[in-house]
Residue, then its C-alpha position, 0 to 999 in steps of 0.5 A: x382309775x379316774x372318776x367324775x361325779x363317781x362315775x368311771x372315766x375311760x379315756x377314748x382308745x386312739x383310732x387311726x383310720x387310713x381312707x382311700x376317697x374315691x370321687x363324690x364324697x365331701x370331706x366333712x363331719x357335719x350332716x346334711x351335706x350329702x355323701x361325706x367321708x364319715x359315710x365310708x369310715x363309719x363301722x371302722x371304729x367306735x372312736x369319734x375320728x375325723x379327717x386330717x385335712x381336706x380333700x374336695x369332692x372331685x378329689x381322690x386319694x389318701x385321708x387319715x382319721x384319728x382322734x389323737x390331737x398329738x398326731x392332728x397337730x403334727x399334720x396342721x402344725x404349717x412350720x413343720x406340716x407333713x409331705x403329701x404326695x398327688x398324681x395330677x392330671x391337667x386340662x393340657x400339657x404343663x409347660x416345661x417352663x411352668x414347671x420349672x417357676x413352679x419348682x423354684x417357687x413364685x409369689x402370688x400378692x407378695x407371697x411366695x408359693x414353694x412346693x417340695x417336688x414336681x415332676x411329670x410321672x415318667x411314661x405319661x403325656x406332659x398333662x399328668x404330673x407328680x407334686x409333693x406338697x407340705x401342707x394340708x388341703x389341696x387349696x395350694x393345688x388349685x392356687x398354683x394351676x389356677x395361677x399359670x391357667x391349668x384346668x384340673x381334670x384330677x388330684x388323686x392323693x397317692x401318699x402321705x409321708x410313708x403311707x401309701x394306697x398300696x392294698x387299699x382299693x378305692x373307697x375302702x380304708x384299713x387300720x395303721x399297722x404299729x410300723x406305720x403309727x410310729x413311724x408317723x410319730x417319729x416325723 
């Protein structure tokens, strides 16, 4: 039992949130912002969670909210980072030769940008592609299109590492099951 100034002190249950963003809702915790993703996640737990990453506005997809700092480090930490899988969709048909440079990797001002995977999603037109990114954000998204002069229609965040939107339908969210909570920490 631990006390403060007599009073009992419990310490907050982990919380871990898995949200399937639809469009129009900022990824924020602060106030004033219009729709944010704190809207969609509010009655799931009383734990004050937050958003692991970013995904903007226009951005669909897959967001995990906890307030387990080991795990929040796990997915910011840049060396190691955590593999995040997006369905995206292009203004026009990627280059086959863009797509290689991309998959080889480029530098940009002196620094080299390298994705994990990238592919066209089979049975789509050459617009819709599958990228595997380790980091968080989807910042590096725009950095390699806005780099081979691609207009983004949509990113649609479809994993992250083992976890999928499998049984989440857009704009709802569900609790980690303990398979997928120790499998998270296992990475």
């Amino acid at each position: 039992e631990v006390r403060y100034d007599g009073a009992r002190i419990s310490p907050e249950k982990k919380a871990y949130v898995l949200l399937n963003k639809p469009k129009g809702f900022a990824t924020t915790t602060s106030e004033g912002k219009g729709r944010t993703v704190m809207d969609l996640v509010a009655n799931a737990t009383a734990s004050r969670i937050k958003p692991i990453g970013r995904l903007g506005r226009n951005s669909k997809g897959l967001l995990l909210f906890t307030n387990d700092e080991q795990i929040h480090d796990k997915f910011t930490n840049s060396k190691n980072g955590v593999s995040r899988l997006f369905h995206i969709e292009l203004g026009k048909n990627l280059k086959f030769e863009d797509l290689k440079k991309i998959q080889t990797g480029f530098k940009i001002d002196g620094k080299l940008i390298a994705v994990e995977e990238i592919s066209y999603i089979e049975g789509a037109s050459k617009k819709e592609i599958g990228l595997k990114v380790k980091n968080i954000g989807n910042t590096i998204i725009r950095t390699i299109f806005d780099y081979f002069k691609y207009d983004i229609v949509s990113i649609d965040c479809v994993a992250i590492a083992h976890l999928t939107k499998k049984d989440i339908p857009r704009g709802h969210w569900k609790y980690l099951t303990e398979q997928e909570l120790n499998m998270l920490k296992m990475l």
